[in-house]
C-alpha positions in Angstrom: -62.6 75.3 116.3 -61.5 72.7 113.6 -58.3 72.8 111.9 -60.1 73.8 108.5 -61.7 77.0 110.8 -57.9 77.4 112.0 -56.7 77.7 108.6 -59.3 80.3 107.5 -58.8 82.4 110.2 -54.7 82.2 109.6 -55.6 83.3 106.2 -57.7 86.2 108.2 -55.3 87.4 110.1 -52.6 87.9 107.2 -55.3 90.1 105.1 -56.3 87.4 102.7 -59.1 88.6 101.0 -58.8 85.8 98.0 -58.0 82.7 97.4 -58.4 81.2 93.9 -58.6 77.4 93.4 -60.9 74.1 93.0 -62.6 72.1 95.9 -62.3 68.4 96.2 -62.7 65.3 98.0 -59.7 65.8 100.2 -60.3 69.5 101.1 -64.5 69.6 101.4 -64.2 71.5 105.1 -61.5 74.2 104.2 -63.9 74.9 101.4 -66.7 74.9 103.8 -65.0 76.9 105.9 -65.0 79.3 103.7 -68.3 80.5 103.7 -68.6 81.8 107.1 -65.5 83.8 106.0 -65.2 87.0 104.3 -62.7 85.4 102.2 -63.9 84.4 98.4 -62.4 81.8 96.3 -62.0 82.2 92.7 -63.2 78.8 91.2 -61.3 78.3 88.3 -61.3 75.9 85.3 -57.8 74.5 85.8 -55.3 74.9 89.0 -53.0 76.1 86.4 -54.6 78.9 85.8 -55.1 79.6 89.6 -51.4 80.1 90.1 -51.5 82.4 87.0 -54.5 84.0 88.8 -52.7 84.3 92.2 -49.6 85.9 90.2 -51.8 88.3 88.5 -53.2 89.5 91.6 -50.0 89.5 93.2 -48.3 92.0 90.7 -51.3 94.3 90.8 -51.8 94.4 94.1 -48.2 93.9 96.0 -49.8 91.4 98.2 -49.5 87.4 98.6 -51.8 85.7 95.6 -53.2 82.5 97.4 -53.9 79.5 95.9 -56.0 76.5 97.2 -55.7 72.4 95.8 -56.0 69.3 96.0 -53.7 66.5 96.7 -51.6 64.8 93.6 -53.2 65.9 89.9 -54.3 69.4 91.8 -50.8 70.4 93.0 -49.3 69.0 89.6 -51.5 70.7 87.2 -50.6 74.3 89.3 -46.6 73.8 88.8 -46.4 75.3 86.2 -47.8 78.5 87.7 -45.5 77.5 90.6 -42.6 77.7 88.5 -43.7 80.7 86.5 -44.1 82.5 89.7 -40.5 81.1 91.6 -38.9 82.5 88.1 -40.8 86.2 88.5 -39.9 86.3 91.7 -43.9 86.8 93.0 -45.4 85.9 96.5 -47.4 83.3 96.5 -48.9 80.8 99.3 -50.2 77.2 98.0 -52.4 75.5 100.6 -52.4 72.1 99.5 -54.2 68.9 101.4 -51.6 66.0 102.7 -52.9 62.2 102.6 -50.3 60.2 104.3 -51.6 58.1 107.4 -49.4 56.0 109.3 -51.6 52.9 108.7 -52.6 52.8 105.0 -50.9 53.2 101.7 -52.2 54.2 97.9 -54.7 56.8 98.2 -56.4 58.1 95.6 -54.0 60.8 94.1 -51.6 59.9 96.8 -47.8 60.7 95.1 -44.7 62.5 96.9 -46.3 66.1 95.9 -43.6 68.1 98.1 -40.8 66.3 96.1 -42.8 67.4 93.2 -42.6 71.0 93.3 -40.0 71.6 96.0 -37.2 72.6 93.1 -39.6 75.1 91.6 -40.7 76.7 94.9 -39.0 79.0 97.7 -40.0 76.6 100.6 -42.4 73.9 101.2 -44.2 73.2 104.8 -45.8 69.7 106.2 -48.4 70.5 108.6 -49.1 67.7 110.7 -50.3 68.8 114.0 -53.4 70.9 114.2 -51.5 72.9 116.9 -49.1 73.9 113.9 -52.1 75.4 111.8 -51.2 79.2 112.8 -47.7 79.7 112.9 -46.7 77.5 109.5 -49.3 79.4 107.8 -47.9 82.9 109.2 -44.6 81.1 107.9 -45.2 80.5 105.1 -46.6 83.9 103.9 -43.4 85.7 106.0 -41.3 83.7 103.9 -43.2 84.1 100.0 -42.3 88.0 101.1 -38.9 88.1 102.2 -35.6 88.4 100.1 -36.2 88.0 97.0 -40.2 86.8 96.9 -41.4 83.4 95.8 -44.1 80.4 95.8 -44.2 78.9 99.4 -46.0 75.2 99.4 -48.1 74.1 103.1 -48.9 70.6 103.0 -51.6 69.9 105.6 -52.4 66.3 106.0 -56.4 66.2 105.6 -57.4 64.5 108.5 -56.4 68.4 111.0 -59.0 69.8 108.9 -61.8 68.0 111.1 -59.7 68.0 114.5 -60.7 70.3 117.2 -58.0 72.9 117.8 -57.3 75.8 120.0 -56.4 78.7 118.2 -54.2 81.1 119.2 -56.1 84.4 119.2 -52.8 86.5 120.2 -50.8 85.0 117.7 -48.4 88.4 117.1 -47.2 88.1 113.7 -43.6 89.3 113.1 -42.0 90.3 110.2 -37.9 89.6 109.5 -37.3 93.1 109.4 -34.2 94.0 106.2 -31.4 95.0 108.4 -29.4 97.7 108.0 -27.0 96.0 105.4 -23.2 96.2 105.1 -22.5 100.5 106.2 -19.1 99.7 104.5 -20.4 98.6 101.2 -23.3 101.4 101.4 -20.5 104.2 102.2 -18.2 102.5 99.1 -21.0 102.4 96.4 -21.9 105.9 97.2 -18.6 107.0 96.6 -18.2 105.3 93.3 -21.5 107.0 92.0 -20.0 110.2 93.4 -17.0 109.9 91.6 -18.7 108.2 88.1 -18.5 110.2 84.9 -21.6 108.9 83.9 -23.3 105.9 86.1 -26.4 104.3 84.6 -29.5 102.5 86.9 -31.0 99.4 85.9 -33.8 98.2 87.5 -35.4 95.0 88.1 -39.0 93.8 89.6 -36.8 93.9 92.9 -37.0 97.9 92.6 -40.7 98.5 91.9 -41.3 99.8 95.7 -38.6 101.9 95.3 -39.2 104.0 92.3 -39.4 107.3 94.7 -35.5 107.0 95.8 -34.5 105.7 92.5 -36.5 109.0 90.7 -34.6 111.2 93.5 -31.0 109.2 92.9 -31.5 109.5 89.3 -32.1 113.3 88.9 -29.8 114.3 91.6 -26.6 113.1 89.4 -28.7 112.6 86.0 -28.5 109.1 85.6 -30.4 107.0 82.9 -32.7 104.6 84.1 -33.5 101.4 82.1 -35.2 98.2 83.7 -35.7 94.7 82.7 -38.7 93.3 81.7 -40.1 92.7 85.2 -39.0 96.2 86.3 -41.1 98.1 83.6 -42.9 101.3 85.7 -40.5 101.4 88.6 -40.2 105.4 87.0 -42.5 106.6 84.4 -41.0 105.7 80.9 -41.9 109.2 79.8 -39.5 110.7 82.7 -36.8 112.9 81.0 -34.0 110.5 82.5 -36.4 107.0 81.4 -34.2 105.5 78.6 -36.8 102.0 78.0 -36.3 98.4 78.5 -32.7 96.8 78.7 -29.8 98.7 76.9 -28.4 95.9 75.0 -29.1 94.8 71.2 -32.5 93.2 72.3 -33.8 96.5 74.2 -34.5 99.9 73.5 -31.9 101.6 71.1 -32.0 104.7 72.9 -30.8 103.0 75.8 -28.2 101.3 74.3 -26.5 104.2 72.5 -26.6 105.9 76.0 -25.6 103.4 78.3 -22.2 103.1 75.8 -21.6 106.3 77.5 -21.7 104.8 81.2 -18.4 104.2 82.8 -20.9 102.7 85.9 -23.9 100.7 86.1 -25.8 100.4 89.4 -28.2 97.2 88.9 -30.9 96.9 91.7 -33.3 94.0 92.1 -32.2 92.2 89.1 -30.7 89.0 88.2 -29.6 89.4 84.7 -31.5 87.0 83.2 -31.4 85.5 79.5 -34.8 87.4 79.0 -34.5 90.8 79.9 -30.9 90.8 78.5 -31.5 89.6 75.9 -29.0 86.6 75.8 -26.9 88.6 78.2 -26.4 90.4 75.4 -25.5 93.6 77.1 -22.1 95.1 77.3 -21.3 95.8 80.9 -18.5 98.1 82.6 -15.8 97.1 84.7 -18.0 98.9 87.5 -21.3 97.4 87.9 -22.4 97.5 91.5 -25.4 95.1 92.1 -27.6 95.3 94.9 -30.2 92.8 95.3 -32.3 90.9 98.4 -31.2 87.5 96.9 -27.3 87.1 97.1 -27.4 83.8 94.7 -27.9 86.0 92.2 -24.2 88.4 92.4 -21.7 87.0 89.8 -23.8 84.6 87.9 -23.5 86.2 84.0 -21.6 89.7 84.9 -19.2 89.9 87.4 -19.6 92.8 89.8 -17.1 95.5 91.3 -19.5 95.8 94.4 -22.3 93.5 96.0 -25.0 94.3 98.7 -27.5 92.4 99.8 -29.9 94.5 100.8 -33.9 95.1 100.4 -33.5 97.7 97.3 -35.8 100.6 99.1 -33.8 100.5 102.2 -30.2 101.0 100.1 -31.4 103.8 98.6 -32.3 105.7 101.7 -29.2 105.1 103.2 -27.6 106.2 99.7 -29.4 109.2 99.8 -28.9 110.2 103.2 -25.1 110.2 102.7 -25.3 112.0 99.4 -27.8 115.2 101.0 -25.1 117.3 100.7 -23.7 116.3 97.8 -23.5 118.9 94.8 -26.1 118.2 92.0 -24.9 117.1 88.7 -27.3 118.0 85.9 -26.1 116.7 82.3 -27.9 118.6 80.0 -26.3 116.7 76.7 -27.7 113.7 78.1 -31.2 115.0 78.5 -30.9 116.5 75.2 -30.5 113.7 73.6 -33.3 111.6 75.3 -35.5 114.2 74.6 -34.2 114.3 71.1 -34.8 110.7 70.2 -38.6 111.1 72.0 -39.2 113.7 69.7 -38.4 111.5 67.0 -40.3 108.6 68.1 -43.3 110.7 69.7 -46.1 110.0 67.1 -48.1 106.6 65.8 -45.8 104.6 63.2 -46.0 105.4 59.8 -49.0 103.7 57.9 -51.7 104.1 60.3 -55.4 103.3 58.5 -53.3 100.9 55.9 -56.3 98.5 54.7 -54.4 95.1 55.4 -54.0 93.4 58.8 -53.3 95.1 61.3 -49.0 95.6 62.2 -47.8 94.9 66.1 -46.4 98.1 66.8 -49.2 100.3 65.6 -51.5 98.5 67.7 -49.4 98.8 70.9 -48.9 102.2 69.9 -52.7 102.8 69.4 -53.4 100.9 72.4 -50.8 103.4 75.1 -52.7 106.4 73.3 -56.3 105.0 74.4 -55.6 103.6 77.7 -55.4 105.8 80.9 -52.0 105.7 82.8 -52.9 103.8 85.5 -54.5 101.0 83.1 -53.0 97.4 83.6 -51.6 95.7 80.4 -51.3 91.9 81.1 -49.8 90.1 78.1 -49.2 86.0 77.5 -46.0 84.8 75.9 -45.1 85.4 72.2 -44.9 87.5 69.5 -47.0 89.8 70.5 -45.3 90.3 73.6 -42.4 91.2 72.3 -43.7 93.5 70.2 -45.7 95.3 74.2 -42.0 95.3 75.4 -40.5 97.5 72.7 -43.9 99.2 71.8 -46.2 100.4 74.6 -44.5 102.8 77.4 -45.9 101.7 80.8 -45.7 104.9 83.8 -46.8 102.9 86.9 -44.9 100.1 88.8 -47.7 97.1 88.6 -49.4 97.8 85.1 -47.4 95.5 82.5 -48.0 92.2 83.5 -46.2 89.5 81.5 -44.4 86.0 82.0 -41.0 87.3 82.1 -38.7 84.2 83.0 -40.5 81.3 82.9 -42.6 82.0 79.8 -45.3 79.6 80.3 -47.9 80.0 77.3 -51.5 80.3 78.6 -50.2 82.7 81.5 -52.0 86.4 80.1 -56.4 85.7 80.2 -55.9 84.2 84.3 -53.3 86.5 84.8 -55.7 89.2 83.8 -58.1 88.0 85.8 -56.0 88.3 89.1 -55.5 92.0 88.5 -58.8 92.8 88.2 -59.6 90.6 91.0 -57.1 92.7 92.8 -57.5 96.3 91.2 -61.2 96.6 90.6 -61.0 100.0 90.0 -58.2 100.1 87.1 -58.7 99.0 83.9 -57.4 95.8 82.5 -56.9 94.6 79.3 -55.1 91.3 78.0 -53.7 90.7 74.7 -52.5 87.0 73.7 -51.9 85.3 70.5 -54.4 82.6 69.4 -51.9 79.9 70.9 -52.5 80.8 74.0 -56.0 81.9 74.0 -56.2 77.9 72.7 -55.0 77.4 76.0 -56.7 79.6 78.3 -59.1 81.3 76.6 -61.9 79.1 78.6 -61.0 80.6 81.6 -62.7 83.9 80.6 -66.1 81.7 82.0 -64.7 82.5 85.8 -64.1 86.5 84.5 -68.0 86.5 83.2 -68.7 85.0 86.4 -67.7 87.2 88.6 -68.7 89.9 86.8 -65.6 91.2 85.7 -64.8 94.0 83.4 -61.9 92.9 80.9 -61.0 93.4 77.2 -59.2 90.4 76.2 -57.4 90.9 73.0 -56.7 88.2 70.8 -53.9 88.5 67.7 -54.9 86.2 65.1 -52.7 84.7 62.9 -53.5 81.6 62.4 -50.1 80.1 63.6 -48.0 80.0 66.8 -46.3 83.3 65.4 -43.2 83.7 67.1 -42.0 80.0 66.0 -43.4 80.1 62.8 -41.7 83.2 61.7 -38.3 81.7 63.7 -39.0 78.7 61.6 -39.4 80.1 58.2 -36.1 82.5 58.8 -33.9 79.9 59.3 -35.1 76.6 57.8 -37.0 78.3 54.7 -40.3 76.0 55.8 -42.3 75.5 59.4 -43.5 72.8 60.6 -46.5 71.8 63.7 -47.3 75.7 63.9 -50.5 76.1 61.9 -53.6 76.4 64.2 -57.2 75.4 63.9 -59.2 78.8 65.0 -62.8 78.8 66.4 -64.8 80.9 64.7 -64.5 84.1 67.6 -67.6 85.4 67.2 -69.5 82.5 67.5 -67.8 81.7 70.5 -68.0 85.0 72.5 -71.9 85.0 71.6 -72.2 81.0 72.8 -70.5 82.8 75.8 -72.3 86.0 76.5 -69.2 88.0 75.7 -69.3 91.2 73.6 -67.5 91.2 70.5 -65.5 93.2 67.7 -63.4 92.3 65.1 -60.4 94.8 63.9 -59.6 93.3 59.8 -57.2 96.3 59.0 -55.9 99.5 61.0 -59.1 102.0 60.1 -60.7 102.5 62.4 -58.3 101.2 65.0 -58.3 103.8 67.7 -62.6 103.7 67.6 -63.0 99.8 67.7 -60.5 99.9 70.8 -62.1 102.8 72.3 -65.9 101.4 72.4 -64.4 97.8 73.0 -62.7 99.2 76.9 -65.9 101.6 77.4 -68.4 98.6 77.8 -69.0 96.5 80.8 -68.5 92.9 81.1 -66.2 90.8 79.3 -65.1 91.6 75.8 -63.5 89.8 73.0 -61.7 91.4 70.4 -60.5 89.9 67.4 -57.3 91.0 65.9 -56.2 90.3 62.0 -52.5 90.7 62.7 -49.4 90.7 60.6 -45.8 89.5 61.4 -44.6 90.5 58.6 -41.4 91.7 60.4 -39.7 90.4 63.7 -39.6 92.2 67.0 -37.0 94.5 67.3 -36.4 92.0 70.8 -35.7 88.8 68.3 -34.0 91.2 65.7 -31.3 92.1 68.7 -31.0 88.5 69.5 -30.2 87.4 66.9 -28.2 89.7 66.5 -26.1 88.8 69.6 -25.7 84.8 68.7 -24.8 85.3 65.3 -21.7 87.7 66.5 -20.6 84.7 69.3 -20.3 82.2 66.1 -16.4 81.2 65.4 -16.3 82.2 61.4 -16.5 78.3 61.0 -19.8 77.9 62.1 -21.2 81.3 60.4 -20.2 80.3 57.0 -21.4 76.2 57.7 -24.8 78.2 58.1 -24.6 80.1 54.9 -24.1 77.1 53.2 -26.9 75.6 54.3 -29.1 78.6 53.7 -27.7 78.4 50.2 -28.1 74.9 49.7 -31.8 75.1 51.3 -32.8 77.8 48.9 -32.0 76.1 46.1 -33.1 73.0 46.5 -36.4 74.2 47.1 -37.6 71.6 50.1 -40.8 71.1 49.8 -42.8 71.9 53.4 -43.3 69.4 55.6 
């Protein structure tokens, strides 16, 4: 067969049943290839959003989003995803064509793309035999899994994809299997958790496949379980022993009045980033035993009484094997008070069916009542975000999909598209804020398309929110933030989208109830306020005012003063 055959069949054999990209020039037989396969590319309207697509699918689904480009401005307009991805730790496998031949120089889009991306990928590969077709692909998509998972870059140089090549039919793939760690380390954090008054679990996106042991862990010595942004779902958040997002200033208060109480933290699949701690804004023990499959991230912003690296699932069943005969500990203060502070946080905020715009956390709150459990929230980056993380529980490992490190704007309608891609039978809604449906919101052409059913939500403002509001609090004016709006309606009809349009919070719970009951493509316009900050930004703030030397705290009073009465005009 020809080396483009070669590569679709690779891409057979690992289970692709995807691939989401744009054909050109440089890659005609790949794409050709591709229709004699049962594989179907997504076309999309930007390779940007095709990495966002890829990662979407790839946090729904648990397998390897794939992504297809073309040499130079295709690779470079998808780094973005790349790096969103490498940052959320998510498999991904970028099939890119190569134009180097040893006789000629300046092809069209010809740049050093593999010295491009390399910093913001796990690995690249250079194809450049046709013979190497089977086993860098099977690489490639081994490696994108393994450890901690990432974005894995194949460069293969356009002219293999019209060579003749014999492929190898009994090609055995082999996984790296997670040995079985350090027995030392396993037998020495068991014992601390043993021997802890009170030991608290945080979990990362690294500990979504293991939310079984970390549920049996939990309730056999009644420890509180928070996560990190990426970790959301690993146990339901209504479990008696689920405590929210973070435990720090910038998280879930509940959390943080419990996890005072913790004399031992047991972090899994986590890196401590500035995100989910907001500003490492966390207060941490003296015993924090982090297990993780990536060992560049131990020590980096809390140092650590024990380190394993170890696949997260695979800990926790040797863990539990040595604690099977361990006496349970049940601590019935401690569920008393979770379900306490439930109780008093149980129904819809006060000043539901106000007739003004409609407020953040009523929405959310609205939005968890209407949706099934198993529905997939994908959010952009933003206010509104912010506002999903502290506002709308999430019960399943996979359904709150958000750009958690990286925060590239645009990330939430392609992502969306992904998970539906992947999950056809959940459903999926996206919420972004008009920036970046400004960016993306286009891309809802490849969801109509293919005939997907999605709400996308869109909070209006008029503004990018989250910097105006950041703006105005501490330079009493904003500037570059204001945002010309289509007219929504117009546009989902010039589209073929439905449409509905929420002014104030009657009538909430109906509009969003008929808006996820239809078929197709939906756009619904939301009025929103800001009229407050994110409890998230509240915390943060929060933690870098309390790091200021009293110098610099009363140099920024002074200048508040001085800028209030003066009265600067805006810009």
């Amino acid at each position: 067969m020809i080396g483009a055959r070669a590569v679709v069949r690779s891409l057979e054999k690992m289970g692709t049943e995807y691939t989401f990209g744009m054909p050109g020039a440089q890659n005609l037989e790949l794409f050709d290839a591709l229709v004699d396969s049962n594989i179907k590319n997504i076309l999309v309207t930007n390779e940007l959003f095709a990495a966002f697509m890829a990662e979407g699918y790839s946090q729904a689904t648990g397998r390897v989003g794939v992504c297809l480009a073309i040499p130079g401005p295709g690779l470079t307009n998808m780094a973005t995803g790349l790096a969103e991805a490498y940052l959320d730790s998510c498999a991904l496998v970028v099939l890119v064509a190569g134009l180097d031949e040893p006789d000629k120089e300046f092809y069209i889009h010809q740049i050093r793309q593999l010295e491009v991306v390399g910093p913001i990928v796990k690995a690249v590969f250079k194809i450049e035999d046709t013979g190497e077709i089977p086993s860098k692909i099977y690489d490639a998509f081994d490696l994108a899994q393994q450890g901690e998972p990432g974005p894995v870059v194949v460069e293969i140089n356009k002219r293999l994809f019209k060579r003749r090549v014999e492929f190898q039919k009994n090609y055995n793939v082999q996984y790296e299997e997670d040995g079985a760690g350090d027995k030392d380390k396993i037998k020495q954090i068991t014992e601390v958790l043993i021997n802890a008054d009170s030991c608290g679990i945080y979990a990362g996106g690294g500990a979504l496949s293991a939310g079984p042991q970390i549920k049996q862990l939990a309730e056999m010595f009644s420890m509180p379980v928070a996560t990190t942004i990426s970790g959301r779902g690993v146990i339901p958040e209504d479990h008696p022993l689920s405590v929210g997002f973070g435990f720090g200033p910038s998280g879930s208060k509940l959390a943080e009045d419990i996890f005072k109480q913790c004399d031992v933290i047991l972090a899994l699949g986590c890196k401590f980033s500035e995100m989910s701690t907001g500003s490492w804004g966390m207060d941490m023990p003296d015993n924090l035993v982090h297990i993780d499959a990536n060992e560049e991230v131990f020590n980096k912003n809390y140092p650590s009484k024990i380190t394993l690296r170890q696949d997260i699932k695979t800990a926790l069943e040797q863990i539990l094997e040595l604690v099977e005969g361990v006496k349970k500990r049940k601590n019935s203060r401690l569920m008393d008070e979770i379900r306490k502070y439930r109780e008093g946080h149980s129904g819809l905020p006060v000043g539901i069916g106000r007739q003004e715009p409609v407020s953040p956390s009523r929405f959310f709150h609205q939005l968890r009542k209407t949706l099934d459990r198993d529905a997939i929230l994908v959010t952009d980056c933003g206010n509104h975000q912010l506002w999903a993380i502290s506002d709308f529980m999430v019960f399943e490992p996979g359904t709150f999909i958000t750009p958690a490190d990286y925060q590239a704007m645009g990330f939430g309608i392609p992502a969306a598209i992904g998970a539906k891609i992947g999950r056809p039978d959940k459903k999926v809604i996206c919420v972004c804020g008009d920036g970046g449906f400004l960016i993306s919101g286009f891309e809802v052409l490849t969801a109509i398309r293919e005939k997907l059913d999605l709400v996308v939500v869109v909070f209006n403002d008029g503004a990018l929110g989250l910097i105006k509001n950041l703006q105005e609090r501490f330079y009493l004016r904003s500037s570059s933030v204001d945002l010309t709006a289509p007219d929504y309606g117009m546009l989902a009809k010039s589209l073929g989208m439905d449409y509905a349009r929420i002014d104030t919070e009657e009538g909430l719970a109906d509009i969003l109830k008929e808006a996820l009951a239809k078929k197709g493509v939906v756009l619904v316009d939301v009025k929103v306020s800001y009229d407050q900050l994110a409890e998230y930004i509240k915390g943060m703030e929060r933690i870098v005012w309390g790091r200021l030397p009293l110098s610099k705290k009363a140099g920024s009073v002074i200048k508040m003063i001085n800028r209030k009465l003066l009265r600067r005009k805006p810009l």
